[in-house]
Each structure stands twice: as structure tokens, then as C-alpha cells.
N, C-alpha and C positions, 0 to 999 in steps of 0.2 A: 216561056223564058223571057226576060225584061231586057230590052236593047236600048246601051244607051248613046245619046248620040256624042258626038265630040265636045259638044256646049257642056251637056249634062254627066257625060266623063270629068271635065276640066271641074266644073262645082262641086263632083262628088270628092275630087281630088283635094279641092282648096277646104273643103267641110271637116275632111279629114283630117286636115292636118292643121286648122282649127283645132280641133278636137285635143288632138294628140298634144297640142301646145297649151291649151288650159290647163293641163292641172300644175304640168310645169311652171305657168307662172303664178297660179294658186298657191304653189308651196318655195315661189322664190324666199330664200333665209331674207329673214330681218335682222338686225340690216345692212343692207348690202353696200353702203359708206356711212363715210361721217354722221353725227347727228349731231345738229345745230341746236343749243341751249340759248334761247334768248331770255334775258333779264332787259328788263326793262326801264332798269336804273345804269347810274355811271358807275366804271370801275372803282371798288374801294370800298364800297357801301357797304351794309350789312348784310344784304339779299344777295350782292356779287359774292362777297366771301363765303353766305351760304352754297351758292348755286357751283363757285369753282370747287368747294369741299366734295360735293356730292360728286359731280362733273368726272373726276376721276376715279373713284371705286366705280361706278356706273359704266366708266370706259372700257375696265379691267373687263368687267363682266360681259357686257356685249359684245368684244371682239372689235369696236371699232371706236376712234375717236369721239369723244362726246365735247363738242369745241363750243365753248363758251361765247355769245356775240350780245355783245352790251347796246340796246336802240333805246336809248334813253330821253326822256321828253313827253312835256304833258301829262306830269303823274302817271307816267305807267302808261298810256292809254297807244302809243305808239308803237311800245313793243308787241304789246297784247293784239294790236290789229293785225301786225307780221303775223304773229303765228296764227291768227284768225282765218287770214286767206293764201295760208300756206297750204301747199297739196299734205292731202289725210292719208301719207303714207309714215309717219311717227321721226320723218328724219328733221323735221322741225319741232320744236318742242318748247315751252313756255316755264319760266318759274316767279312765277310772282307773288306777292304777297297778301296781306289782308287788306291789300285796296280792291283786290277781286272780287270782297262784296259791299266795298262803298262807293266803285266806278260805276257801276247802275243806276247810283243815284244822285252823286256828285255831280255827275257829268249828264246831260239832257239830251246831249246833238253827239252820237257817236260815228264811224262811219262803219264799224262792227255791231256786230249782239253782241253784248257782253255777259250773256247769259248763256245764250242757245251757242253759244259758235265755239266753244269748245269739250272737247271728253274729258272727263276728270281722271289724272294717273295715280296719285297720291299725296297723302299729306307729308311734309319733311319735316320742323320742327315749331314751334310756338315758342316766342322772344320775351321774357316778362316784360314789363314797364315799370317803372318808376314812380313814384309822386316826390318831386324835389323841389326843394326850394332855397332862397339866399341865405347864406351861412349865418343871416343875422335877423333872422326873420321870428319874428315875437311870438313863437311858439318851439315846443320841446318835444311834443309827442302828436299824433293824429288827432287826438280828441282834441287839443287844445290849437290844432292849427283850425278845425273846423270852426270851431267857437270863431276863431278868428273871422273867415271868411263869411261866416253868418252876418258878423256885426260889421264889417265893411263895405262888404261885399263889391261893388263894381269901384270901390277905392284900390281894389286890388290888381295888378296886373296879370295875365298868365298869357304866357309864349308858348308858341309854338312853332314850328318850321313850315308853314305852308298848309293851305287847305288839302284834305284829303291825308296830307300826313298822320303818320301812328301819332303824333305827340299832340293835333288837333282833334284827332278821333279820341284818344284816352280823356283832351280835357271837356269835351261835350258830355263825356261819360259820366264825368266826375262831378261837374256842375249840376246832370240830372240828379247824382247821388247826393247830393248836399244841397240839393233844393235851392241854391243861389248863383248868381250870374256875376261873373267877372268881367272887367274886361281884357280882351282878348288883341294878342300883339302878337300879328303873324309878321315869319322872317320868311327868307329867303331858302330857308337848308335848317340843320340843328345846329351847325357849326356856331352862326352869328348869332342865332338866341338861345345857345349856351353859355357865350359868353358874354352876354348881358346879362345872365345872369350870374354867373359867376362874379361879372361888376358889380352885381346888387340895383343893377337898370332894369330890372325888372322882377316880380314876386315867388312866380310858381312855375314849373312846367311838369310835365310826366311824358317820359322818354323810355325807349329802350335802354336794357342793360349795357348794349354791346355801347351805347352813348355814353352809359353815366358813371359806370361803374369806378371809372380812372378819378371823376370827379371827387364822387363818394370817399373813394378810399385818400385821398389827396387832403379832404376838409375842407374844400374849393365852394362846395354847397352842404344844405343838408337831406338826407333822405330821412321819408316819415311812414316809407310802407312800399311792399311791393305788390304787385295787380293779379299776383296770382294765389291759387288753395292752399299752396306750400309756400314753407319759406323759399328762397333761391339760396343754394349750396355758397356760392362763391361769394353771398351778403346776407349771410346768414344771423346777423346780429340786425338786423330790419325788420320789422314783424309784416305780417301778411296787411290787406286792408283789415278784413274781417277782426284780425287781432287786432287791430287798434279802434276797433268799436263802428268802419265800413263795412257791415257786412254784403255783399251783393257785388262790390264794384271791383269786379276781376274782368280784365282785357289783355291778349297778349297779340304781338304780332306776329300770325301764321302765315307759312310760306307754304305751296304745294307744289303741283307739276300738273302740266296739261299738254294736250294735243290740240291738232284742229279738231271740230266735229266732222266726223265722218270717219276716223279714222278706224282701223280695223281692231275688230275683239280681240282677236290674239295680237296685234301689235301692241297693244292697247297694255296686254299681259306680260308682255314680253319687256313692256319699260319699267314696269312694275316689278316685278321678280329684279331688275336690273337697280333700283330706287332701293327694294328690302335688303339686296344686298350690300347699298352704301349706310343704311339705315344701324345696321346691327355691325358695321365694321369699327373696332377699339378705337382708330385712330381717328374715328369721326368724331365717334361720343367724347374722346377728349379735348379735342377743337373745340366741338361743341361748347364743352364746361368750361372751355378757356374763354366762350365769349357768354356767359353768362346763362346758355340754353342746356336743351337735350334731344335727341334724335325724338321722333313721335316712336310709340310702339308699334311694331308688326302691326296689329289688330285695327291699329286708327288709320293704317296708311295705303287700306283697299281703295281702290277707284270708288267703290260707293258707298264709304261712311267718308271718302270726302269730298264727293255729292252730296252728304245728307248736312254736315258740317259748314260745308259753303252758302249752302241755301238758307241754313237758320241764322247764317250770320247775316248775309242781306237782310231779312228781315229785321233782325235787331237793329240795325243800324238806320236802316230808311226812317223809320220817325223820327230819329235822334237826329237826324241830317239836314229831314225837312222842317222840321221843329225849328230848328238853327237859321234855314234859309240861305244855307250859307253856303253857295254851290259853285263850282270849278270852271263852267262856262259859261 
């Protein structure tokens, strides 16, 4: 018979009850407060308006606030740190956009991985872009703006809102697609080189929809294409690039959702199921189509096709980047 002493009484006691307290906190509910949605833009934006749409079915769903907090600064790179060295238990969470795979290489000195340091939860939707230009600008259709751009080429101006912006990214794209170099007139935001262009102060930009669309319809500029395989519903009289004789030069600005890394597989599942369910709700997809987008499919919006999606975007954009030399710090 095994005697034990009062040390190894008192150890077997506290083992136990160890024991007994593992799985309980193995299977404490996720989750058990608030969960903090950081964007990493200012209120108003396109990525806020995204993220407070979702923000709410997603609250329904999980039983708990899903509370929006805007760290805006540094292209993105500020918020994305927050949730980088936030504890990996899913009450922090990230929604950012397609700077997620040109901050890798925009930026040289981060104080995050911008790679490794966070779990992929899913993808949310993809923004078309634009190609527009001054209401008075010596062309009528794509083919003939190109001709244009051929024969000027760095006589031309083309804005953009800042490096790293979607309207800097689309126009890197579009210079590799037309084989000619503009020059390039960065603003501050889209605000002020919208409306230089709208003055006619400057030649061309390529913007999101949720930017142009009011212009568009207004006759404030012109548009000569949109950046994606389809037309866009709501500017539907625009033809795609491809239809105006670009074919290849399709970019849109996608948004997803992350955790820190480390975070757990089923919490991991658990934001997901709660992301499908703001994904397929009516009242989203029509916001949605009020701002020129559409929710991503079921299919595209698993944790790891948008892992496989994130990673082939970095790639694509890294030469385009360094090509340019044109980097954020």
C-alpha cells in the first residue's frame, strides 16, 4: 500500500484539481466579451464603411459586441501592429485591405512580420477600380486614350492619393500594361486629387468605385474602363479593360479579416462561420451594391483560399513595387 506524505498529499491534491480545471478552460465559449475590430484607416473610409457593415451581422451571430476601433496611421501599418501583438485568443481582430500584400514590401523597417504574425479568417469583398480621367481629355474610348498616353507619355500627369494607396497600386499596374511612364502626382488622400482632377489640374487617376462613382455619374470626369472580368452593375455602360482592347490589367481592392498568429483553430472557425454569416445576409449585399462592390462567395472566404489569395498577391505586386522604387519608408 503506497503512503503519502502531507507534501505529496497536498501535490496530489493541487494535480488534481489542475486536472479537473483543464478541460473546463479548454472549452471556455468563444467569446466570452467584446471583440475588438480594428481598421486601420480613419472613420468614413471605404474599409470603415466595409468593416461597420460586417461588424454588425457578425455581432448578431456571436453573441457578443463586435466593436469597431479605428488606429489609423502609416498606411495601415499601425493598426495591423495592434492586432499583431494582441493576445491570440480572437477577441482582437484585423480588417484590412490589399495593402496586406504591398506592406511587405512598401515598407522595409516594420516593428511586426507582416507576413507571419497573423491567421487568415477570411476574405470579405473586392472593390473594382476605375480608370478616369478630365472631362476633357483628347480621347473618347480606351483604345484611343492609350494611343494617347503612348505618344506623350511622361507629358502626362496621373494622381494618386499617396504611396501604397489602391489609386498608386492600380496606376503602377496600368503603366506596366501600356508599356509607358507618366508622371506621377501624389496627394495627400483621394479627396485632393479628385479634385484636381475634376479641375482638369491634372490627366488620369484610377480609383475605387466607392470614389468615383458620384463623379462618373455627375460628368465631373470621364471614365474609360473598369479593372475588373465583369462589367460593374451599378456602371454598367463602362466596358471592362479587357473590352476596350486591356486585356490582363484587372486590380481590385480586397478586404479580409485576421487574427494574431497563434490564434486557436476553432476560434479561428468560430470568426468564420460568424464573417459567412454577414457575407450571405440580403442587407449586406445591398450596401454592398450601393457602394459599387459584392460580398466574396462562401467558397472564396475559407481561412485558406485567403491564405492562398494573399500570398499570390504579394507576389504580384513585389516587382511592380520595386520596379518603381518607390517605397513608404
Amino acid at each position: 500500500m503506497k503512503v503519502l506524505t502531507r507534501r505529496g498529499l497536498a501535490a496530489a491534491v493541487a494535480a488534481g484539481a489542475a486536472a479537473a480545471a483543464a478541460p473546463a478552460l479548454a472549452q471556455a465559449p468563444f467569446p466570452s466579451r467584446p471583440v475588438s475590430m480594428v481598421i486601420p484607416f480613419a472613420a468614413g473610409g471605404p474599409t470603415d464603411t466595409v468593416g461597420r457593415l460586417i461588424a454588425q451581422v457578425m455581432s448578431a451571430d456571436l453573441g457578443q459586441p463586435v466593436v469597431v476601433e479605428n488606429v489609423g496611421g502609416a498606411g495601415g501599418t499601425l493598426g495591423a501592429q495592434r492586432v499583431a501583438g494582441a493576445r491570440p485568443d480572437g477577441h482582437t481582430i484585423l480588417l484590412h485591405h490589399i495593402g496586406m500584400a504591398t506592406i511587405p514590401t512598401l515598407y522595409r523597417r516594420l516593428a511586426y512580420d507582416p507576413i507571419n504574425g497573423f491567421e487568415t479568417i477570411g476574405l470579405v469583398t473586392e472593390v473594382p477600380m476605375t480608370l478616369v480621367a478630365r472631362r476633357n481629355i483628347e480621347a473618347t474610348n480606351l483604345s484611343e486614350l492609350v494611343a494617347l498616353i503612348r505618344r506623350r507619355g511622361e507629358a502626362l500627369n496621373y494622381a494618386n492619393a499617396g504611396i501604397g494607396a489602391a489609386s498608386h497600386l492600380c496606376g503602377l499596374l496600368f503603366m506596366q500594361a501600356v508599356n509607358t511612364r507618366m508622371t506621377t502626382v501624389s496627394y495627400r488622400g483621394t479627396g485632393p486629387a479628385m479634385n484636381d482632377l475634376v479641375a482638369g489640374t491634372v490627366d488620369l487617376m484610377c480609383d475605387q468605385t466607392t470614389n468615383t462613382t458620384e463623379h462618373i455619374r455627375a460628368g465631373t470626369i470621364r471614365a474609360f474602363a473598369v479593372t475588373t472580368s465583369e462589367r460593374v452593375p451599378s456602371l454598367a455602360d463602362i466596358p471592362t479593360a479587357t473590352e476596350g482592347g486591356l486585356p490582363g490589367f484587372e486590380v481590385s481592392v480586397w478586404h479580409g479579416l485576421y487574427a494574431p498568429r497563434g490564434t486557436p483553430a476553432p476560434v479561428i472557425a468560430r470568426l468564420n462561420q460568424a464573417l459567412l454569416k454577414a457575407l450571405q445576409d440580403s442587407g449586406i449585399a445591398q450596401r454592398f451594391a450601393d457602394l459599387g462592390t459584392a460580398p466574396v462567395a462562401p467558397a472564396r472566404a475559407t481561412p485558406q483560399i485567403h491564405r492562398e489569395f494573399w500570398q499570390a498577391d504579394i507576389a504580384k505586386w513585389r516587382p511592380l513595387i520595386q520596379a518603381a522604387g518607390q517605397f513608404a519608408d
